[in-house]
C-alpha positions as CSV (number, residue, x, y, z in Angstrom):
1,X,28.3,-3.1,-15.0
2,X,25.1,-4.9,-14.2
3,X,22.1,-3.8,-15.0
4,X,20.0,-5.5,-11.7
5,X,19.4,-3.1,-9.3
6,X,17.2,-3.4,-5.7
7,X,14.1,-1.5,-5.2
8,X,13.1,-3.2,-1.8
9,X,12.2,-6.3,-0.2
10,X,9.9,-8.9,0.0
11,X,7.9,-10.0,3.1
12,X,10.4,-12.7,3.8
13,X,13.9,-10.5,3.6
14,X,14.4,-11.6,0.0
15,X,15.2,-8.7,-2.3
16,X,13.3,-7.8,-5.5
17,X,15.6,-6.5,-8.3
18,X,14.4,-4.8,-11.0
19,X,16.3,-5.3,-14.7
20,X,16.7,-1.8,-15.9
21,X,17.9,-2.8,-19.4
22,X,14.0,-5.0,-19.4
23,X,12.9,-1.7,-18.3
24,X,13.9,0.4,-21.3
25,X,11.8,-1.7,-23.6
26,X,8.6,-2.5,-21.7
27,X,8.0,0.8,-19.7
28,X,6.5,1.1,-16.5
29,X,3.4,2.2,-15.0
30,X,3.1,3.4,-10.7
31,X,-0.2,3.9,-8.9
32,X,-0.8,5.0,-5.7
33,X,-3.1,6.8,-3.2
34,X,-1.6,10.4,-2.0
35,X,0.4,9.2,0.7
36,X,1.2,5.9,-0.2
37,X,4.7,5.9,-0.6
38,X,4.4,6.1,-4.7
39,X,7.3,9.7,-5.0
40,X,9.0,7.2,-2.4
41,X,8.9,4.4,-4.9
42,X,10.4,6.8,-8.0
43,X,12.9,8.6,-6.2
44,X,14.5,4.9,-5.3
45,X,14.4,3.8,-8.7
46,X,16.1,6.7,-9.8
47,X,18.9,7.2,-7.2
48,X,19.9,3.3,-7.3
49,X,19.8,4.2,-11.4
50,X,21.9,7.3,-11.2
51,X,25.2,5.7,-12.8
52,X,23.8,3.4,-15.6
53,X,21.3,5.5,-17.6
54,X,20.4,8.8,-18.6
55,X,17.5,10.0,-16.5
56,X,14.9,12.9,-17.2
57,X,11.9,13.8,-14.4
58,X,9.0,15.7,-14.8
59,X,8.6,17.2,-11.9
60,X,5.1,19.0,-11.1
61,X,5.0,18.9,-7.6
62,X,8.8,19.8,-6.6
63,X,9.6,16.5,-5.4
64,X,12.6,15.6,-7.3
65,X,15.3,18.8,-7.6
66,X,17.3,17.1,-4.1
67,X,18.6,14.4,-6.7
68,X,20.8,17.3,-8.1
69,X,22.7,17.2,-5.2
70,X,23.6,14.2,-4.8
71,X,23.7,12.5,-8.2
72,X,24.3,15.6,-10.4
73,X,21.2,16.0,-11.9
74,X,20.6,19.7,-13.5
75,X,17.6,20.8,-12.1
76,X,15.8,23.3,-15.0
77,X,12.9,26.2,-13.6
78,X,10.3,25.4,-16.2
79,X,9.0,29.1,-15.6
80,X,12.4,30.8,-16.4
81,X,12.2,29.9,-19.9
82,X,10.2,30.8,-22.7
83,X,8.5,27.7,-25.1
84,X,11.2,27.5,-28.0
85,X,13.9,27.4,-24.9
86,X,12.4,24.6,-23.5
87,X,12.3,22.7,-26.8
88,X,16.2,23.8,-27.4
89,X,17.0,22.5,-23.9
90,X,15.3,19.1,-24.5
91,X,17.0,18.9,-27.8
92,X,20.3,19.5,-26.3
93,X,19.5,17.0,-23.0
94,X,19.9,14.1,-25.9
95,X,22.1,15.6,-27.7
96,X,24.7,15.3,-24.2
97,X,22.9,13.0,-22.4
98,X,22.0,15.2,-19.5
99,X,20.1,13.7,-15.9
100,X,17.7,16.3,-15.4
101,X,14.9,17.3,-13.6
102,X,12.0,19.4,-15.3
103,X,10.8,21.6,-12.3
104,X,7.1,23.0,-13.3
105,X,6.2,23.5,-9.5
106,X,6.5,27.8,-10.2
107,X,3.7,27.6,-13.0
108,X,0.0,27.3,-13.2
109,X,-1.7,24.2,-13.9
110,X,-2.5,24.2,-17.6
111,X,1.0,26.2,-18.1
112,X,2.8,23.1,-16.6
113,X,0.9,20.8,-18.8
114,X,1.5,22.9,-22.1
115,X,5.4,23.5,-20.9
116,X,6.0,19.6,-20.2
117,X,3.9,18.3,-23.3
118,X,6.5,20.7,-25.5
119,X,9.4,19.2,-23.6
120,X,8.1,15.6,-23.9
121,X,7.4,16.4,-28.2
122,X,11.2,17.9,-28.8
123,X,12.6,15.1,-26.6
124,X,10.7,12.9,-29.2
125,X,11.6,14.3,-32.0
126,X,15.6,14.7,-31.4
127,X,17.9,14.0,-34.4
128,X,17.9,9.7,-34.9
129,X,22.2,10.1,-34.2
130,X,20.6,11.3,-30.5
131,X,18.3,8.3,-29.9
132,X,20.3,7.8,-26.3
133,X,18.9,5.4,-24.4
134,X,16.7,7.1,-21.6
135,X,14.6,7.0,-18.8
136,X,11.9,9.3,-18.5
137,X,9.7,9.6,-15.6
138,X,6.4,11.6,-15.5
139,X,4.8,12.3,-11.9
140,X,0.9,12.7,-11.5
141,X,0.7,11.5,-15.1
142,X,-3.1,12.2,-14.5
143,X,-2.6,16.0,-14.9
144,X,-0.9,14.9,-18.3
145,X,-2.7,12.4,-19.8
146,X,-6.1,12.8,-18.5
147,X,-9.2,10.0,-19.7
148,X,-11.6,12.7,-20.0
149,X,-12.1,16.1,-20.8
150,X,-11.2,18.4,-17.8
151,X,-11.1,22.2,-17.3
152,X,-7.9,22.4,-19.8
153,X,-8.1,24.0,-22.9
154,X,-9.1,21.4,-25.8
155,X,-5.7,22.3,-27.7
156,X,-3.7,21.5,-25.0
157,X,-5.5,18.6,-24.1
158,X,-4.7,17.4,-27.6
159,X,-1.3,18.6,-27.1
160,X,-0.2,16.9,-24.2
161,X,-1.9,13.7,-25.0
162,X,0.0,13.6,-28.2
163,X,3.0,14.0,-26.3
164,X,2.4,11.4,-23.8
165,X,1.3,8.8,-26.4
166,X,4.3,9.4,-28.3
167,X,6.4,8.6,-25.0
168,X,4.6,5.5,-24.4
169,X,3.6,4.2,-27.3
170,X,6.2,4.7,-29.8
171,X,9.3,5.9,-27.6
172,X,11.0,2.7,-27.5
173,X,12.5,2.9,-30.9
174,X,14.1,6.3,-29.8
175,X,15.5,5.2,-26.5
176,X,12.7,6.4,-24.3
177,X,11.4,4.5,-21.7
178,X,8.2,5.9,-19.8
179,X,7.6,5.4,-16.6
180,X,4.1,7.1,-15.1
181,X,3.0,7.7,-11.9
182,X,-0.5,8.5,-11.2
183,X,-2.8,8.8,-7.8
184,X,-5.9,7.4,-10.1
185,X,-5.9,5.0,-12.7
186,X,-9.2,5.6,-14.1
187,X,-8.3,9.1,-14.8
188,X,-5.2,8.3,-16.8
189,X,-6.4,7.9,-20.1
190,X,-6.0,4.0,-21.5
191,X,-3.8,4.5,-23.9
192,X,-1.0,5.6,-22.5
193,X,-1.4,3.3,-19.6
194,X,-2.1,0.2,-21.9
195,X,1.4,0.6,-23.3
196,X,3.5,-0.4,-19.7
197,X,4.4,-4.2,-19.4
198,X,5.6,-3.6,-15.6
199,X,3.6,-2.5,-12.5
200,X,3.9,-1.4,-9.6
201,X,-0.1,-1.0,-7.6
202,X,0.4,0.7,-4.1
203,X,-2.9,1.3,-2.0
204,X,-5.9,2.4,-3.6
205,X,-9.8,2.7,-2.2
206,X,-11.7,3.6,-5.1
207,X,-13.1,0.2,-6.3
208,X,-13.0,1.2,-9.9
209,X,-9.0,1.9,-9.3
210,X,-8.7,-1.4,-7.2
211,X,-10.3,-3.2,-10.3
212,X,-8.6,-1.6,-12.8
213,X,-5.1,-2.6,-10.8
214,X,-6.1,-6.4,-10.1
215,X,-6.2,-6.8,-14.0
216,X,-3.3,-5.1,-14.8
217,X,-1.9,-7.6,-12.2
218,X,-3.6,-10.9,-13.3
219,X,-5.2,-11.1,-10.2
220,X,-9.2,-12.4,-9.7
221,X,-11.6,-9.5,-8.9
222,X,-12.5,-10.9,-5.1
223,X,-8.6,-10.5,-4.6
224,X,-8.4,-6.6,-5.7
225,X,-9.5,-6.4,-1.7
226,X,-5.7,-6.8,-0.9
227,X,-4.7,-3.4,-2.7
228,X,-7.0,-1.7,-0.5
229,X,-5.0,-3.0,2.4
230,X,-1.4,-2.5,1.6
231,X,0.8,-0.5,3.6
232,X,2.5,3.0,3.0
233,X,6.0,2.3,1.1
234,X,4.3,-1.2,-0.3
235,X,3.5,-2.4,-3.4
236,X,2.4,-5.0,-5.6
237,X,4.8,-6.0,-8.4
238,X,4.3,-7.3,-11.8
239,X,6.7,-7.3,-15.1
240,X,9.3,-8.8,-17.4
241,X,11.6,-6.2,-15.6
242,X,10.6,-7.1,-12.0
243,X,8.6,-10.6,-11.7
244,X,6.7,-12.6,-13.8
245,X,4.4,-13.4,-10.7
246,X,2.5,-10.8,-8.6
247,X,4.8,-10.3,-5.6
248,X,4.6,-7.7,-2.6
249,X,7.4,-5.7,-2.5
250,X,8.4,-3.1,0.8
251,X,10.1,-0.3,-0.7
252,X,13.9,0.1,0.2
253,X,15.3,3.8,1.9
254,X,16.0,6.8,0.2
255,X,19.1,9.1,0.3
256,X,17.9,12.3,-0.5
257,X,14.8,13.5,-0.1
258,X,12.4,17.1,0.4
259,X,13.9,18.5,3.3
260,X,11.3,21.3,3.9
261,X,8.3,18.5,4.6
262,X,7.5,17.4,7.6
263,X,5.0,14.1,7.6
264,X,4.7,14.1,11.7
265,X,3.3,16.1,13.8
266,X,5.0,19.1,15.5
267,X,3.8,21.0,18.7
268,X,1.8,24.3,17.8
269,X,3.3,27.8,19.0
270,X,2.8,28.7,22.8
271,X,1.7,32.2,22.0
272,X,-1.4,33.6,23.8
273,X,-4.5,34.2,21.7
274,X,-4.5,38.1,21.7
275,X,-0.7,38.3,20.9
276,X,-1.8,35.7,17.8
277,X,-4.5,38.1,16.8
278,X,-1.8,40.7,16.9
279,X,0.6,38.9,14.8
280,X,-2.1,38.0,11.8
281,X,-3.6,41.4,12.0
282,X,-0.9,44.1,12.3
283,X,-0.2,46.7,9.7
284,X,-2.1,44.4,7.5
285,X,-3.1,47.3,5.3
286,X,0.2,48.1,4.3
287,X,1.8,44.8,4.0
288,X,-1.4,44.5,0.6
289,X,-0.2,47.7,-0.5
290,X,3.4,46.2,-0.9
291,X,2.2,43.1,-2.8
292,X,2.6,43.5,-6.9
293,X,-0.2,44.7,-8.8
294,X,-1.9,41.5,-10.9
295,X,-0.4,41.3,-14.3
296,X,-2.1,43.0,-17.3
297,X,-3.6,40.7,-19.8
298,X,-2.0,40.3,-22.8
299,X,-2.7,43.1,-26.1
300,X,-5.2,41.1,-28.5
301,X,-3.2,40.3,-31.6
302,X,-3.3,43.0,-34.6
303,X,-4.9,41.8,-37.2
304,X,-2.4,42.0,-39.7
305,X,-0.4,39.1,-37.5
306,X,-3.5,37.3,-37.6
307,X,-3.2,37.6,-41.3
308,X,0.5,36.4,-41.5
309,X,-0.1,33.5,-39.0
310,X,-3.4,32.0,-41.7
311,X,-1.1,32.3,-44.8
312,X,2.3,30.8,-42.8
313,X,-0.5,27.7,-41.7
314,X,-1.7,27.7,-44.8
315,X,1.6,27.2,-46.6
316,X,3.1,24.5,-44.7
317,X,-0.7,22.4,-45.3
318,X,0.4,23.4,-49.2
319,X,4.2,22.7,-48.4
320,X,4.3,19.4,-46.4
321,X,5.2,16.6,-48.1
322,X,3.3,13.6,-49.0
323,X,3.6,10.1,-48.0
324,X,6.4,8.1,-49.7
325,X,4.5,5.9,-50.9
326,X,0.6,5.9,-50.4
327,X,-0.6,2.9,-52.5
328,X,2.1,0.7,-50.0
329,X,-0.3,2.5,-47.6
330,X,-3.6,1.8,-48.8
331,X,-2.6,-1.8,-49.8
332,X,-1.4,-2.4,-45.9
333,X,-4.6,-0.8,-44.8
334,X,-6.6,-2.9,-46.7
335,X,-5.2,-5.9,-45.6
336,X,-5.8,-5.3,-41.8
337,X,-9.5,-4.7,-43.0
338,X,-9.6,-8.0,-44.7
339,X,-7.7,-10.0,-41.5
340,X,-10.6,-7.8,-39.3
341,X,-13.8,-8.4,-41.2
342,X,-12.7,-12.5,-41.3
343,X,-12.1,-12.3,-36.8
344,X,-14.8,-14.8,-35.5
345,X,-17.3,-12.4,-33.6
346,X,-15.9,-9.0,-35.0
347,X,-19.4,-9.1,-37.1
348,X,-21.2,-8.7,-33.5
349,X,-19.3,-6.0,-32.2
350,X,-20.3,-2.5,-32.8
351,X,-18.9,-0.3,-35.4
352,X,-17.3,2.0,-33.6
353,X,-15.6,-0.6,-31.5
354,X,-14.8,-2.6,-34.6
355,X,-13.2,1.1,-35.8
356,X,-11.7,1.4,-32.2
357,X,-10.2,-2.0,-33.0
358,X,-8.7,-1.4,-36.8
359,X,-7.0,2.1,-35.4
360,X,-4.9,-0.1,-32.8
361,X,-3.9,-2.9,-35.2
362,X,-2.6,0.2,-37.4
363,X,-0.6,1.6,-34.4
364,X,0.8,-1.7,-33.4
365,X,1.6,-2.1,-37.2
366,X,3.2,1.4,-37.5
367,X,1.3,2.5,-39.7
368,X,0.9,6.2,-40.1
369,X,-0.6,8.2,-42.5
370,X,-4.0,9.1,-43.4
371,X,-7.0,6.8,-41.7
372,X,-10.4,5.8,-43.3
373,X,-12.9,7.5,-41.6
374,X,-15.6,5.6,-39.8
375,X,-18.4,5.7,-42.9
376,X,-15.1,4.6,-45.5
377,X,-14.4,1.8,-42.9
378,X,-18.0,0.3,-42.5
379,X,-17.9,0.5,-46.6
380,X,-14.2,-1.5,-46.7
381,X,-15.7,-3.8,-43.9
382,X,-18.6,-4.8,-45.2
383,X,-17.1,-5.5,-48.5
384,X,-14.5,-7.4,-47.3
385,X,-16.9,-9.5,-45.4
386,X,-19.1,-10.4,-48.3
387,X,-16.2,-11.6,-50.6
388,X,-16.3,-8.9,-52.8
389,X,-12.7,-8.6,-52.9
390,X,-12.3,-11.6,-55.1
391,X,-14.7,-10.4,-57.7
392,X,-12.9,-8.4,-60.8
393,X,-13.3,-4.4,-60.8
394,X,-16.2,-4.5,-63.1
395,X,-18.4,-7.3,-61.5
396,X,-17.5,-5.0,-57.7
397,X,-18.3,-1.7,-59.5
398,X,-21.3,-2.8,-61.1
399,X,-22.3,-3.9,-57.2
400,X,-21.3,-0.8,-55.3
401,X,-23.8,0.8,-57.9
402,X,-26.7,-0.9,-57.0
403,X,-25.6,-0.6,-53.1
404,X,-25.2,3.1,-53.4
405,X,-29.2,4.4,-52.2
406,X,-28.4,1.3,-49.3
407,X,-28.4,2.5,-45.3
408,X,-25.0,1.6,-44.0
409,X,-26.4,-0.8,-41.5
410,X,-27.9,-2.8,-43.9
411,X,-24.8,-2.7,-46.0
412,X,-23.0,-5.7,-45.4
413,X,-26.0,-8.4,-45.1
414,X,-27.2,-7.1,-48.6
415,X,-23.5,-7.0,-50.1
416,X,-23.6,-10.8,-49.4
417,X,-26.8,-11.3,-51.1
418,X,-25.6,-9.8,-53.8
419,X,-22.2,-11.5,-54.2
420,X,-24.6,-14.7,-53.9
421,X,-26.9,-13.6,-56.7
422,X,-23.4,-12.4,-58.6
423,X,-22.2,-15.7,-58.5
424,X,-25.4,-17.7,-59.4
425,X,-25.6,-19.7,-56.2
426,X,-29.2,-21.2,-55.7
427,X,-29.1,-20.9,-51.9
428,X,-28.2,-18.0,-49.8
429,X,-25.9,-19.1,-46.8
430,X,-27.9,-18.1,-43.6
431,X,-24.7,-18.6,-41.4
432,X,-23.0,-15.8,-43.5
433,X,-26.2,-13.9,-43.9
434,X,-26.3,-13.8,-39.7
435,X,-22.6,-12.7,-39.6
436,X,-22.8,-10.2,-41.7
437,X,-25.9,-8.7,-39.8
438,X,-24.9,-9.2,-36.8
439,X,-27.3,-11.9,-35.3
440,X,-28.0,-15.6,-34.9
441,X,-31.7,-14.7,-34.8
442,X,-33.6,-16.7,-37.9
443,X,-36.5,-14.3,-37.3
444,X,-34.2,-11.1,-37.6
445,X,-33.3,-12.3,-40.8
446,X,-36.5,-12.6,-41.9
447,X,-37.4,-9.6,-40.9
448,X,-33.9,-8.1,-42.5
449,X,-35.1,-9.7,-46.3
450,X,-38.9,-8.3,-45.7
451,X,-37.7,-5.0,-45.3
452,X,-34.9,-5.0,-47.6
453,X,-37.7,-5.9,-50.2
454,X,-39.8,-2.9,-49.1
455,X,-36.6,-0.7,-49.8
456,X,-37.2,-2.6,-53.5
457,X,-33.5,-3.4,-53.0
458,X,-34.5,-7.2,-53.3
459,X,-37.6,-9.4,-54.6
460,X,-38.5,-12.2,-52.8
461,X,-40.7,-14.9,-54.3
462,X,-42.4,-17.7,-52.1
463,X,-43.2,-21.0,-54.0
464,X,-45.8,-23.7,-53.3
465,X,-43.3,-25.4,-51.1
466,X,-42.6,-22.2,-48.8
467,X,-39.0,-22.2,-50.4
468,X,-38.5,-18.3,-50.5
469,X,-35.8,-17.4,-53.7
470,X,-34.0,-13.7,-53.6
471,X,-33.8,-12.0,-56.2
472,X,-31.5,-8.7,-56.4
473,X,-32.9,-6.2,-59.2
474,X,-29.9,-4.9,-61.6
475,X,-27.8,-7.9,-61.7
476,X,-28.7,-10.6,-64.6
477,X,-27.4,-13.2,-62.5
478,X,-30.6,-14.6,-60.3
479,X,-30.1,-16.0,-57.5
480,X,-30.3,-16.5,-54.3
481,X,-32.7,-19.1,-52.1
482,X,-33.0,-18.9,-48.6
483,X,-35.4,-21.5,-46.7
């Protein structure tokens, strides 16, 4: 059976295959406008897909349940079951390798998201004898992986976030491939589309969504223009799985579809104006006495639950087990610190984009486990930066004591003036001294060692020849000379 399969055509009638078996490792990320042919583009993919590999749809909108028809998908009503059913049916979807649709179009917004990002987590964490390869498509990823804080509650922000990271970031290993969909790239959060390798950009007007998709693509900013004036059903391909070459791509037919929308126009009712009044007005009164009453909120929780629901938190913090082996952890943690603070320019970023920048390399190097926070890092950075990782424990200690009352800005430019007074060198390197800071700027330096000196963390003296000699107070080694 071959894995090729044909999602449409190119300008000149050649066809554009896409690799599914390239797919399940590298992922896939869809954008289009409302209307531009993007549900069009998915449901291809998954009907010429159908017989190869296990397929599961989240379905928000109600799009996808015709596949079940055709292709035996089992379509599941996300509001007919309660959270730890929906878990048990993802669990058992590996476990028999199931095709089905997650239809969330009966629930409320923020219910859909919490329902899906449960779904998403037990699919996740299946047994590793279930790790079945597995395509796993997520419509108006937006809703589910928003960029920014939105009207959702904060835990279920973190909640479906987590799940959607998980899908795209680490899936792979467990046989999930993610493919998103979203109507605006700037409001799916980085992350999670970072982690695609193929793309496929349909129209788009926004200019921050037009730039966004000409780099995903490769393409020069003056050429984003051409996104804006694609047609409906086309697309702009890029990917290991489809081309390694941006390439426009018309989008083949479909064979099922959502038979209850119509996308022309249709002739409006020839009824007379006062029979219309008549028909939207008539026994009105009753027809609201029929409807339901609103649901009644939910009874607060007794305390005593309360109570039980602490102490069962509180004994699984007490209860869950530790790391196998946290000193393997620290040590690899410390070495991605070290390769960091030696990066050429890393010293003139800022620190919470050299942070931003340590977290990643520990996600790409699957590490997991407890993280420095940011004032730990700046501490490990600067040290790292200044050499004192080849000193022995007691010459470091007896460093990190005299750098203790020192403002964490001003950390690492005085850690190397002290690892150059430590090690007796008659001439501070101003090259390092700038690196450390932050700066090129011979004046900023100066102005660094004046006020240093007013902290009294250094003493500068100034000879008849205007050499200037640094002197750090608490170490017997003396030092240090900068011109």
């Amino acid at each position: 059976m071959t894995a090729q399969i044909t999602i449409g055509h190119e300008t000149s009638g050649k066809p554009v295959e896409f690799d599914i078996e390239e797919l399940l490792a590298t992922r896939l990320l869809v954008q289009g406008n409302s209307g531009s042919g993007k549900s069009h583009l998915l449901r291809r993919l998954l009907e010429e897909s159908a017989g190869m590999v296990q397929q599961v749809v989240i379905d928000p909108e109600g799009d996808f349940p015709s596949l079940a028809e055709e292709f035996g998908h089992v379509v599941i009503d996300g509001s007919a079951y309660s959270p730890p059913e929906i878990e048990a049916l993802a669990r058992r979807i590996r476990e028999h390798r199931a095709s089905v649709v997650l239809d969330l179009d009966g629930l409320e917004v923020e219910q859909q998201i919490r329902c899906a990002a449960q779904f998403l987590t037990a699919l996740f964490d299946a047994p590793r004898e279930h790790w079945y390869p597995a395509l796993v498509v997520v419509d108006e990823a937006q809703m589910f992986a928003p960029a920014a804080a939105g009207e959702m509650a904060e835990d279920t922000r973190r909640m479906t976030l987590s799940a959607m990271t998980n899908l795209m970031c680490r899936g792979r290993k467990r046989g999930l491939a993610g493919i998103v969909a979203t109507q605006r790239l700037a409001k799916l959060a980085k992350n999670v589309a970072a982690e695609a390798s193929n793309f496929l950009m349909g129209r788009t007007f926004l200019d921050i969504d037009m730039v966004r998709a000409a780099d995903l693509l490769g393409m020069e900013r003056r050429q984003a223009e051409r996104i804006r004036e694609l047609e409906r059903g086309h697309f702009l391909a890029l990917g290991p799985a489809i081309t390694r070459v941006p390439l426009a791509c018309k989008i083949g037919p479909v064979k099922t579809g959502h038979t209850a929308r119509s996308e022309g126009l249709m002739a409006l009712p020839d009824t007379a104006p006062a029979d219309m009044e008549a028909l939207l007005t008539a026994d009105l009164a009753s027809e609201v006495a029929k409807a339901p009453p609103p649901p009644a909120p939910p009874p607060a929780p007794r305390v005593d639950e309360m109570e039980n629901s602490i102490a069962r938190a509180e004994e699984r913090q007490v209860d869950a087990p530790e790391p196998a082996d946290t000193s393997a952890l620290a040590e690899q943690i410390e070495a991605i610190i070290a390769q960091l603070a030696q990066d050429e320019g890393v010293a003139f970023q800022s620190a919470s984009a050299q942070y931003q920048t340590f977290l990643t390399r520990c996600r790409r190097e699957r590490i997991i486990g407890p993280m420095p926070d940011m004032g730990a890092f700046r501490r490990r950075m600067a040290m790292a930066g200044a050499g004192l990782d080849d000193l022995d424990e007691a010459l470091r200690e007896r460093i990190m004591q005299r750098a203790a009352s020192v403002e964490p800005d001003l950390l690492a430019p005085f850690l190397v003036l002290a690892s150059s007074a430590q090690a007796g060198e008659v001439q501070v390197d101003e090259d390092a001294l700038g690196r450390a800071y932050g700066t090129s700027s011979p004046g900023r330096i100066r102005r660094l060692l004046d006020h240093l000196e007013r902290q009294g963390l250094i003493v500068i003296r100034e000879d008849f020849g205007g050499d200037r000699s640094v002197m750090v107070p608490g170490l017997d080694d003396l030092a240090t000379a900068a011109e």
